[in-house]
C-alpha positions in Angstrom: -34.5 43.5 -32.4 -36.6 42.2 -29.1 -35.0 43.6 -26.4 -35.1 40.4 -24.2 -33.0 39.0 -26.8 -30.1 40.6 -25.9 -26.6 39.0 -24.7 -25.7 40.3 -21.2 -23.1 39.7 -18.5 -24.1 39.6 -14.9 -20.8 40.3 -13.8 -18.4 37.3 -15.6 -21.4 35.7 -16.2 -22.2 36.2 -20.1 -26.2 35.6 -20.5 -27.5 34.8 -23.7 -31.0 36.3 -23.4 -32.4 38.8 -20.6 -35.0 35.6 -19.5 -34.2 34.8 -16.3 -36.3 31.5 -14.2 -37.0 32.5 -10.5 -36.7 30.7 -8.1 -39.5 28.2 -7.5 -40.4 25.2 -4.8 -40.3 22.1 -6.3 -40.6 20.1 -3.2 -38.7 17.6 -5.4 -35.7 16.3 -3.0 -35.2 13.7 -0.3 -35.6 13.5 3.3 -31.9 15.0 3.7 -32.3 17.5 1.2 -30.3 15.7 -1.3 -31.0 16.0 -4.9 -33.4 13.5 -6.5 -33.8 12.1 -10.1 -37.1 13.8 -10.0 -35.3 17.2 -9.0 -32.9 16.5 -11.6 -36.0 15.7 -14.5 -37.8 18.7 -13.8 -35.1 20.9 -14.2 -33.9 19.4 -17.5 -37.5 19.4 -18.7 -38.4 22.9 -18.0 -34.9 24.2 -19.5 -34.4 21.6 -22.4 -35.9 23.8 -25.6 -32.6 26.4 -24.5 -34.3 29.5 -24.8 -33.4 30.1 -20.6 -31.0 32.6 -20.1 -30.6 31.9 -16.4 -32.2 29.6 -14.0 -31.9 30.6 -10.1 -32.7 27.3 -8.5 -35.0 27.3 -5.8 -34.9 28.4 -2.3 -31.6 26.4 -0.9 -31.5 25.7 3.1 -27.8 26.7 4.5 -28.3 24.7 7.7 -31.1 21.9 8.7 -32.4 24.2 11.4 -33.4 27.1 8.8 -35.1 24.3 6.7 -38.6 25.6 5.6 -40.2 22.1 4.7 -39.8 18.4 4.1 -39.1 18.0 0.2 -36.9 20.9 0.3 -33.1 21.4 -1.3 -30.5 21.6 0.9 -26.7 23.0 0.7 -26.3 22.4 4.3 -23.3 20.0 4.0 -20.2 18.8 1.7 -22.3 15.7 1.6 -24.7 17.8 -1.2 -21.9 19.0 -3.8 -22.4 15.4 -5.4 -26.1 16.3 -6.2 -25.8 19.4 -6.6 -22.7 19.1 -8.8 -25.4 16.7 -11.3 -28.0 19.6 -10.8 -26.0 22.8 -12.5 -24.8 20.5 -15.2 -27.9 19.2 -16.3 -29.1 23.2 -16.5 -26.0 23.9 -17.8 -26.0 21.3 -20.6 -29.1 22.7 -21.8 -27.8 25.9 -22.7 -28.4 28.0 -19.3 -26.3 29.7 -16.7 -27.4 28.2 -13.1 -27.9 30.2 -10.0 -27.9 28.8 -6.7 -30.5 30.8 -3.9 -29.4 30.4 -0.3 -31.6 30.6 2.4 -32.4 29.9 6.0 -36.0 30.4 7.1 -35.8 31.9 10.6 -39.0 32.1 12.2 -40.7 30.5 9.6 -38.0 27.1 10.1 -40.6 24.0 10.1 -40.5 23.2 13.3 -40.4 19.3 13.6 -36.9 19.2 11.6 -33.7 18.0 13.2 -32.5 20.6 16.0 -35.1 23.8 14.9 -37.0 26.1 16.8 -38.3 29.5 15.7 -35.7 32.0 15.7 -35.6 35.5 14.4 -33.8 39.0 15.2 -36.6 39.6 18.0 -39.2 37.9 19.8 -41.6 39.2 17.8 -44.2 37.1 15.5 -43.7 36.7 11.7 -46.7 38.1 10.1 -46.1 35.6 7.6 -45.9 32.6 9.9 -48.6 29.9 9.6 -48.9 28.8 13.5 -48.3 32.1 15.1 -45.6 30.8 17.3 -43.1 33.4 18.9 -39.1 33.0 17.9 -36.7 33.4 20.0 -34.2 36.4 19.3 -31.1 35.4 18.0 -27.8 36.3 20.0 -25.2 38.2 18.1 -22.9 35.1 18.6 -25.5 33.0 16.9 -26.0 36.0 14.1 -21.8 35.7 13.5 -22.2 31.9 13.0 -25.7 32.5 10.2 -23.0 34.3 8.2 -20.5 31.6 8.5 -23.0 29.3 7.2 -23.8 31.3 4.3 -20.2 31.8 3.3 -20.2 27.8 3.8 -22.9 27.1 1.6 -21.5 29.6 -1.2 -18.2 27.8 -1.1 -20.6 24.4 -1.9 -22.0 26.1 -4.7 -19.3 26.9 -6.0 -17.6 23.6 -6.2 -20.5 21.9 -7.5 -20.4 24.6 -10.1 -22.7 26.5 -10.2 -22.4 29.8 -12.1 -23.6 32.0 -9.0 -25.3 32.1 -5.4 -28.2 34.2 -4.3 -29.0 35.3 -1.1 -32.2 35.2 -0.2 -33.7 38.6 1.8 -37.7 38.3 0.9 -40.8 36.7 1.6 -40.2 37.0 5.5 -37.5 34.1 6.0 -34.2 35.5 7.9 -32.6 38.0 6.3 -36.2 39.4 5.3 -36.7 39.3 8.9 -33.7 41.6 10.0 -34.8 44.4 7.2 -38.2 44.2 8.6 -39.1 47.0 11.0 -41.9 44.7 11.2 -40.0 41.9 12.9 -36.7 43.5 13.8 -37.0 45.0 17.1 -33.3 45.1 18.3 -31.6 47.8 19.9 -27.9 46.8 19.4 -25.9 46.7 15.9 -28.1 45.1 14.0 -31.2 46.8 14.9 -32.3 50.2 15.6 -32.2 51.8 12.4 -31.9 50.8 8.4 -28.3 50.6 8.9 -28.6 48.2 11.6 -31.2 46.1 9.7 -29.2 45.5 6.6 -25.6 44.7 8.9 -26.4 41.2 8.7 -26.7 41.7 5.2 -23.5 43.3 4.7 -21.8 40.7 6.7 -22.9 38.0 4.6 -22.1 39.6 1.3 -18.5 40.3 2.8 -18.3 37.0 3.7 -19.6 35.1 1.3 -17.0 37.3 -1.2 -14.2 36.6 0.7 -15.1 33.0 0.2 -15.8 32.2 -3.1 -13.8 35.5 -4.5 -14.8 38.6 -6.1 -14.7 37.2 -9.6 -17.6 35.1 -8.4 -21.2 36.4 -9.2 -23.5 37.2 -6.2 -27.0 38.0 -6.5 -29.3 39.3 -3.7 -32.9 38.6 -3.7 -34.5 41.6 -2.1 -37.9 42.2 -0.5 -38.3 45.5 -1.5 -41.2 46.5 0.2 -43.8 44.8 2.6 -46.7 46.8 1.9 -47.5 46.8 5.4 -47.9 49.9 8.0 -44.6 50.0 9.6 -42.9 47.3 7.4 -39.9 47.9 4.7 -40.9 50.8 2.1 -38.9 51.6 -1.3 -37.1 54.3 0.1 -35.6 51.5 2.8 -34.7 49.3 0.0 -33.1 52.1 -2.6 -30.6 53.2 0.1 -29.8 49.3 1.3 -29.4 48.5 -2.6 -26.7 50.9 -3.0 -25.0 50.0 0.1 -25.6 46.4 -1.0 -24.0 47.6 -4.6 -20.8 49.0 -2.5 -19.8 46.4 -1.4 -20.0 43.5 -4.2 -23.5 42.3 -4.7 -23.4 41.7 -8.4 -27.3 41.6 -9.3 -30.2 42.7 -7.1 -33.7 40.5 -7.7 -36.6 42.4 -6.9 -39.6 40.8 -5.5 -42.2 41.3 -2.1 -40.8 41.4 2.0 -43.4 40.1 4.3 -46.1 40.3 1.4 -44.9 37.5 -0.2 -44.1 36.9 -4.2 -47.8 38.3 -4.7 -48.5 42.1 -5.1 -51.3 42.4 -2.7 -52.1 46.0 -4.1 -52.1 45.9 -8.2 -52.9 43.9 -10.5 -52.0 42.7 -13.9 -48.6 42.0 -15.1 -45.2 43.2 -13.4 -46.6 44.1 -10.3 -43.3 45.2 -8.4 -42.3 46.8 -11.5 -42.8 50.2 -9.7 -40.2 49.1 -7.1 -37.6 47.6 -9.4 -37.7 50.9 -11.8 -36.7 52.8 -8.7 -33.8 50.4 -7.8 -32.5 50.0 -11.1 -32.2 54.2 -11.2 -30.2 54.1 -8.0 -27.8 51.3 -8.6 -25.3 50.2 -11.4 -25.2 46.5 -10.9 -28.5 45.2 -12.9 -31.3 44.4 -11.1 -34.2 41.4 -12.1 -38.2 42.1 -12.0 -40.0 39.0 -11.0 -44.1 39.1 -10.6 -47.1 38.4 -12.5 -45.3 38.1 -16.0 -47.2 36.0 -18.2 -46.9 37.4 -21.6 -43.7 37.9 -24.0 -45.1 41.1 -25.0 -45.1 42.6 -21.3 -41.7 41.2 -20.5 -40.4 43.0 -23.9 -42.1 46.5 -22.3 -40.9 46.5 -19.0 -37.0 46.2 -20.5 -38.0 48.8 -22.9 -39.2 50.9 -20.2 -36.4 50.7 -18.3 -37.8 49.3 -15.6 -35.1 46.3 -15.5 -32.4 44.1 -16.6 -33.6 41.0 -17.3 -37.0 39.4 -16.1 -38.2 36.5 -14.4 -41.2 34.4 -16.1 -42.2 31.4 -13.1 -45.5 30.4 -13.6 -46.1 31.1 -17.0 -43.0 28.6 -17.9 -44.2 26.5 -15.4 -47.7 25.9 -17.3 -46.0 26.1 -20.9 -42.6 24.8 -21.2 -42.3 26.3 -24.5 -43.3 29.8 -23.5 -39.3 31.0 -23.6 -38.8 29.5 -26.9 -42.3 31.5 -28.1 -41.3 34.7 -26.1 -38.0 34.7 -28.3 -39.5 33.9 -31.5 -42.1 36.6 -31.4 -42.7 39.0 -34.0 
């Protein structure tokens, strides 16, 4: 019996397999953010053989101002539920459980959209930004209202129904951002210290919880370490996944901080596989390795190995449609 073949729940979320598709940019919607026939064909086409287990859909801008780029999907408004309502049941009707990632961008918000500018938790420069341009540091006022909008967007999900939400904290957009020591410099509550640097974090989860109610699955995507000097390490991210764990994230999805969704230091398949074996030993809620996976044979050894739950293929699908129904017909 293969391993990724396995029926799991992600908290009332019963799975049929452990493959999981990650979030990825299709670049797909219209100038509003609004959902698109050709958003709506991709997704059908690269889950219709039904061998997906779970498709987090990609990176979902909670306000315009936190929009990354044009082309990008928005749950900014009540105006999007339509859409996105059409979105999670064509994943749906193909045998999937659908996944909604929230996100606002931060510093790294394009900056000729409606009302943005490049804001952050300090005026500090995102190593990850393309123009080198200096945010401005967010007032805690302005912090409160972020988590309000996240809570908002999760409450859009939900009615358009999808299955679950995740928040996105990687690849240096906000939340990335506040765990940073890289680009959080604050001194007040939600700075100084680890504890500080996740706050945001924990008022989001609350929030969005409260929301859409604890029956509800929430996933956090988690930059687990930026392989930078000075930047998040494992040890940041073990202790902020159990506190994340405490108080109702459902699934944590481990990936890169201000590296990106590359390793920059290994090579080969599963290359944060040394950080999600490490959360997945500190936390009950399972936990999702992302990176580099090409080959069923690799995804079956990391779940053997214990070093997670369920594992994201991106690429791979993205070049063979057919790769999941392969990966669960292998010998």
């Amino acid at each position: 019996m293969l391993y990724i073949k396995d029926r799991m729940y992600i908290k009332n979320i019963e799975l049929k397999n452990r493959l999981v598709l990650p979030p990825m940019e299709t670049v797909s919607c219209g100038d509003d953010g609004e959902v698109t026939e050709d958003t709506l064909k991709y997704y059908d086409e690269i889950t219709k053989s039904g061998y997906i287990g779970l498709v987090i859909v990609e990176h979902t801008y909670i306000s315009p101002e936190g929009k990354v780029k044009n082309g990008q999907l928005s749950v900014a408004d009540d105006r999007k539920i339509e859409g996105l309502k059409k979105l999670a049941q064509s994943i749906q009707a193909n045998g999937s459980k659908a996944v909604l990632q929230l996100s606002h961008a931060g510093s790294n918000c394009l900056k000729d959209s409606k009302g943005s500018e490049p804001v952050g938790p300090s005026a500090v420069v995102n190593p990850r930004s393309k123009d080198g341009l200096m945010p401005r540091e967010l007032t805690v006022e302005e912090i409160k209202d972020l988590v309000r909008k996240f809570a908002d967007a999760a409450v859009r999900a939900k009615k358009a129904g999808f299955d679950g939400v995740e928040i996105h904290s990687a690849h240096g957009y906000l939340l990335n951002q506040f765990l940073s020591p890289l680009t959080n410099k604050r001194t007040d509550e939600y700075g100084k210290d680890l504890m500080g640097r996740i706050r945001i974090h924990m008022e989001t989860i609350e929030a969005v919880n409260r929301e859409v109610g604890l029956e509800y699955a929430v996933f956090l995507r988690l930059g687990a370490s930026d392989y930078m000097e000075g930047g998040t390490t494992i040890e940041d991210s073990v202790i902020a996944s159990r506190e994340f764990a405490k108080i109702g994230v459902d699934a944590i999805d481990v990936t890169g901080g201000m590296c990106g969704f590359m390793g920059p230091q290994f090579t080969g398949q599963g290359y944060f596989s040394e950080l999600s074996e490490k959360i997945k030993l500190a936390v009950y809620i399972p936990v999702i390795l992302t990176g580099g996976i090409t080959e069923p044979e690799a995804a079956e050894k990391f779940l053997r190995m214990k070093k997670a739950d369920f594992i994201g293929v991106g690429r791979a699908i993205l070049k063979d449609y057919d790769w999941p129904r392969k990966a669960m017909n292998q010998q």
